[in-house]
TORLUM-527454 format. One record per atom (N, C-alpha, C): atom name; x, y, z. Coordinates in Angstrom, 3 decimals, padded with zeros to 6 digits. Layout:
  atom        c1        c2        c3
    CA         X         Y         Z
...
This chain:
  atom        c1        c2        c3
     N   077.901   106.837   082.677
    CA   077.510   108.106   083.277
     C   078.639   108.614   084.164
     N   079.017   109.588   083.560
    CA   079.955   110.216   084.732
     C   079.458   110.471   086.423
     N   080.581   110.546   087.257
    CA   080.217   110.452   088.743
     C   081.118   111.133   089.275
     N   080.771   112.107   090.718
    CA   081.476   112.813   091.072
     C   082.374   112.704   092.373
     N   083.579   112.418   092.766
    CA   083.702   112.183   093.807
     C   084.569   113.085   094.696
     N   084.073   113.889   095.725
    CA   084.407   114.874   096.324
     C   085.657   114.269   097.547
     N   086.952   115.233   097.720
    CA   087.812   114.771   098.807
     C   088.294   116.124   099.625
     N   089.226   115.814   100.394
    CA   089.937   117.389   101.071
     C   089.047   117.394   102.557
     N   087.790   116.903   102.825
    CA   087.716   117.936   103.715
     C   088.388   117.287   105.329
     N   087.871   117.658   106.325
    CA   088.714   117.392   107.528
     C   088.268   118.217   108.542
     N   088.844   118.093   109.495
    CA   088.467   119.277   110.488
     C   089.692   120.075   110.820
     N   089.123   121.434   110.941
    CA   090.414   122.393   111.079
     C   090.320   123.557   111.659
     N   091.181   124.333   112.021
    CA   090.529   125.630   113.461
     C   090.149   126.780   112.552
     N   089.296   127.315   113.113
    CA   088.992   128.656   112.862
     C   090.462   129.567   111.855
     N   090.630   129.860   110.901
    CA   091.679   130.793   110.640
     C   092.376   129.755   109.349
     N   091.921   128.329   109.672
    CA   093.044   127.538   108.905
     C   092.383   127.607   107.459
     N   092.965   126.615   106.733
    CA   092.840   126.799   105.166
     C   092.819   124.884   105.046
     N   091.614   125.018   103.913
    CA   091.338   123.279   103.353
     C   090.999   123.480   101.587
     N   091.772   122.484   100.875
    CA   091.315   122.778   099.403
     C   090.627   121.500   099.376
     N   089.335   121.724   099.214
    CA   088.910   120.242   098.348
     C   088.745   120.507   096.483
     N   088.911   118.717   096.696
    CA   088.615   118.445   095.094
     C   087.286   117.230   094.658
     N   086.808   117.793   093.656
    CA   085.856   116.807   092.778
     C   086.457   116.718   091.489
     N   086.088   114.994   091.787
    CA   086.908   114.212   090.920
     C   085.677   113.871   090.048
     N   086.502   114.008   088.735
    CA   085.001   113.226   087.690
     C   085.362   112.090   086.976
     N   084.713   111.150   087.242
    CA   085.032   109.818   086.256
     C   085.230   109.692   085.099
     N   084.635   111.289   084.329
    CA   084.632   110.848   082.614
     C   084.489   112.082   082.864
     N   084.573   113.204   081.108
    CA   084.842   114.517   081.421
     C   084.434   115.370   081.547
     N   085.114   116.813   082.561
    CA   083.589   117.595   082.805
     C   084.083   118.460   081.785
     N   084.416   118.953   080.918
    CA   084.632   119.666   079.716
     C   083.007   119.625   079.114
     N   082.298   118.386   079.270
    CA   080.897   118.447   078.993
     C   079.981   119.309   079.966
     N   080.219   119.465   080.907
    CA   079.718   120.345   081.529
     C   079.819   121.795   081.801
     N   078.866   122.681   081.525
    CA   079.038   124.203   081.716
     C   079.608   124.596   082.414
     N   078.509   124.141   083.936
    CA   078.652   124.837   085.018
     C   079.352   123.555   085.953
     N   080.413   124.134   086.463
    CA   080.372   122.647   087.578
     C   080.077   123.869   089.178
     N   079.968   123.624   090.051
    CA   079.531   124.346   091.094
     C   079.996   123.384   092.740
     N   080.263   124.136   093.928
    CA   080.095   123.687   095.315
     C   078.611   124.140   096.040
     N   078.227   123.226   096.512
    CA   077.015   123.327   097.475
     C   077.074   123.013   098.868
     N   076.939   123.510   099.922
    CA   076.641   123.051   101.273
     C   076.045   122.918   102.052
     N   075.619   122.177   103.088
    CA   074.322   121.792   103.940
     C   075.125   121.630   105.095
     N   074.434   122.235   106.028
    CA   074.642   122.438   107.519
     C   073.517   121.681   108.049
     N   074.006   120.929   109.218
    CA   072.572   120.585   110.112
     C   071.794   121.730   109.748
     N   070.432   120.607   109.789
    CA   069.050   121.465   109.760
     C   069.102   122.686   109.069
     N   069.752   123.111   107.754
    CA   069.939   123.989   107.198
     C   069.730   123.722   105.649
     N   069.268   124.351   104.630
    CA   069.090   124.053   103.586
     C   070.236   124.386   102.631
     N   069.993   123.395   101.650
    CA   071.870   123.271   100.553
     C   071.723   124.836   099.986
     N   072.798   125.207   100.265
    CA   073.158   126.378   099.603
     C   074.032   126.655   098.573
     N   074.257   127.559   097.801
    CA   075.705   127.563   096.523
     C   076.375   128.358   096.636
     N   078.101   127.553   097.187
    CA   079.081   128.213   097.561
     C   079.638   128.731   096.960
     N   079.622   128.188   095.340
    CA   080.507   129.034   094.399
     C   080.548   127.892   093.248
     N   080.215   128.710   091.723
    CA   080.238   128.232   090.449
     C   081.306   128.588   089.729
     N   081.723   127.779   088.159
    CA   082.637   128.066   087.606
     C   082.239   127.614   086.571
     N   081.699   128.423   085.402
    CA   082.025   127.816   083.978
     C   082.933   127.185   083.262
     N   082.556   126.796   081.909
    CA   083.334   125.966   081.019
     C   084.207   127.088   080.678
     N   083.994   128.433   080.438
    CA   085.253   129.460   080.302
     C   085.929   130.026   080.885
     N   085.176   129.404   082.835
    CA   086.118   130.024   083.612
     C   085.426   131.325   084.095
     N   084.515   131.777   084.285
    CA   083.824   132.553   084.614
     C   082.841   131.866   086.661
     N   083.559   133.227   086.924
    CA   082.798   132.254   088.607
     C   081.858   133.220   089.265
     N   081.616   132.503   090.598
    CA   080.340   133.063   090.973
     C   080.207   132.765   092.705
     N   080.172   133.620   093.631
    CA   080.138   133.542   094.793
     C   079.174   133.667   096.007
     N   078.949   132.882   096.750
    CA   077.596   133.460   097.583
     C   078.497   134.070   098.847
     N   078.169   135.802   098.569
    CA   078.451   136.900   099.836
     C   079.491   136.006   100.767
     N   078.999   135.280   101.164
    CA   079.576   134.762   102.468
     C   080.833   134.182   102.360
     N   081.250   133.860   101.357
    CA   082.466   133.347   101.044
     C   083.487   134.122   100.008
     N   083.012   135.743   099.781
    CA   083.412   136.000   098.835
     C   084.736   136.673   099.331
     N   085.985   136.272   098.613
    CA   087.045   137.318   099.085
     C   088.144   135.837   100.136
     N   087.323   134.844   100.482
    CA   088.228   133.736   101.283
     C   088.197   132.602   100.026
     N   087.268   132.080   099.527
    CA   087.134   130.417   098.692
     C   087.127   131.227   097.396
     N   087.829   130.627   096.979
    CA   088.379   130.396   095.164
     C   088.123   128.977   094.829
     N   086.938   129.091   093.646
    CA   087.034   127.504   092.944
     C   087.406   128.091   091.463
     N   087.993   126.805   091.142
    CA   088.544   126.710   089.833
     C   088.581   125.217   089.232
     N   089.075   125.363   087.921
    CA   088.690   123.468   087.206
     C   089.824   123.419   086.200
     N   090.307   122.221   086.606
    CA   091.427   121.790   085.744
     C   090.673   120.657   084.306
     N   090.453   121.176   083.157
    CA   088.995   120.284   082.517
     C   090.227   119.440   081.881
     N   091.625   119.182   082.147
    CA   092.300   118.026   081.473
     C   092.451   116.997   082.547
     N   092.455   117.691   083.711
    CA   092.615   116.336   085.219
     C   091.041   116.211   085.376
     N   089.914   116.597   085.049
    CA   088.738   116.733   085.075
     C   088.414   117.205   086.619
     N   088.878   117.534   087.151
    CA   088.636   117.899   088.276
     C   088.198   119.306   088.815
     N   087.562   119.779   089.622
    CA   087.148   121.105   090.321
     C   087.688   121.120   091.662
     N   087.951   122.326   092.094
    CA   088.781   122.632   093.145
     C   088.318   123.448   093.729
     N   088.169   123.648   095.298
    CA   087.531   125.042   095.917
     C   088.824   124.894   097.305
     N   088.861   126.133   097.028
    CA   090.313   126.573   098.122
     C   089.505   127.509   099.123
     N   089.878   127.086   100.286
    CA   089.067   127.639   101.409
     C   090.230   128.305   101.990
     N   090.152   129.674   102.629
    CA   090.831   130.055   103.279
     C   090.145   130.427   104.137
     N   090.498   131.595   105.425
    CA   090.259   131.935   106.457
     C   088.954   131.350   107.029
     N   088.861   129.880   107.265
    CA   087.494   129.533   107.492
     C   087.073   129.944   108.989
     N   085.529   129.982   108.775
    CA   085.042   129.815   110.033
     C   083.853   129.315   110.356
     N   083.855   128.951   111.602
    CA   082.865   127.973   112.170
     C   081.801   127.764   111.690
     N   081.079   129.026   110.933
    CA   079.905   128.752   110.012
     C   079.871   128.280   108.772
     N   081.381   128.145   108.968
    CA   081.789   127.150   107.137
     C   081.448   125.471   107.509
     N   081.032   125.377   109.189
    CA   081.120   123.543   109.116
     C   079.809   123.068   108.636
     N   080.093   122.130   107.892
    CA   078.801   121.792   106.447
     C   079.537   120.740   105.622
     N   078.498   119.812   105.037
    CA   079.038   119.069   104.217
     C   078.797   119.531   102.784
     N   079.901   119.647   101.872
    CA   080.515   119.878   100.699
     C   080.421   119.403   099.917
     N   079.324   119.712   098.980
    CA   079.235   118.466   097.683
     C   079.598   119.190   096.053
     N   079.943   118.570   095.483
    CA   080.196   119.034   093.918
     C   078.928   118.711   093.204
     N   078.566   119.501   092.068
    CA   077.066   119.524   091.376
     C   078.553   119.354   089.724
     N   077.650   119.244   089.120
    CA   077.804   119.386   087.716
     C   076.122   119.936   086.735
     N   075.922   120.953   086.408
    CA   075.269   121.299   085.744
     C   073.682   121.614   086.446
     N   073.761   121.570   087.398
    CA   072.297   121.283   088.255
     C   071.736   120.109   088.670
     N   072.781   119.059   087.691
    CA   071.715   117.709   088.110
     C   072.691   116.305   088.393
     N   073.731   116.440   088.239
    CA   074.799   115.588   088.870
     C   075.272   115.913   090.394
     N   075.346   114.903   091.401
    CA   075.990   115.210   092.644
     C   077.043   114.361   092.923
     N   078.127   114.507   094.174
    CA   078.516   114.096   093.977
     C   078.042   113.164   095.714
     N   078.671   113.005   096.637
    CA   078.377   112.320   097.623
     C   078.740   112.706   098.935
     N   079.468   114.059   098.790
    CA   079.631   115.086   099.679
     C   081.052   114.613   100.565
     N   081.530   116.054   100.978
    CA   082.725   115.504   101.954
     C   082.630   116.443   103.235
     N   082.740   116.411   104.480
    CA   082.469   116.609   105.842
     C   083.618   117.679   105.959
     N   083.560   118.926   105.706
    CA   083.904   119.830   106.481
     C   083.829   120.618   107.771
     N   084.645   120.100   109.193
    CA   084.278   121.002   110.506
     C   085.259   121.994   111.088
     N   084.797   123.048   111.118
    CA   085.834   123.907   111.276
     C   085.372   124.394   113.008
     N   086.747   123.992   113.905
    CA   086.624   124.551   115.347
     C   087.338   125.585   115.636
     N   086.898   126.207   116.865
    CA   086.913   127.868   117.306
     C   088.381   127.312   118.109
């Protein structure tokens, strides 16, 4: 069974820029949709942004115009490039594959 393992994140100021990556054990070329999700304290997982098998993406408002994800399906990997973050970006970061694969999330905190 493939498995997902998310890296990149860190803490970083208001304004700065973090790319994470999800790594897949076996390939996501099988997968449609691969997608980012995030959870904030006491906040429910939300979807930061999708990317089809053709490359077709998808943004929630709040991030639209700063985070670009994209997928390299020969390194099997997915990528979300964060730019101008801010403080309401601090949340942990997980990679989905298809709706029903996760991966184990990585700790993004962004300070003022």
């Amino acid at each position: 069974q493939v498995q997902l393992v998310e890296s990149g994140g860190g803490l970083v100021q208001a304004g700065g820029s973090l790319r994470l990556s999800c790594a897949a054990s076996g390939s996501i070329f099988s997968f449609n949709i691969m997608s980012w999700y995030r959870q904030a304290p006491g906040k429910q997982r939300e979807l930061v942004a999708g990317i089809s098998r053709g490359g077709s993406t998808n943004y929630a408002d709040s991030v639209k115009g700063r985070f670009t994800i994209s997928r390299d399906n020969g390194k099997n990997t997915v990528y979300l490039q964060m730019n101008s973050l801010k403080r309401e970006d601090t949340a942990v970061y997980l990679c989905n594959g298809d709706g029903w694969i996760w991966g184990q999330g990585t700790q993004v905190t962004v300070s003022s």
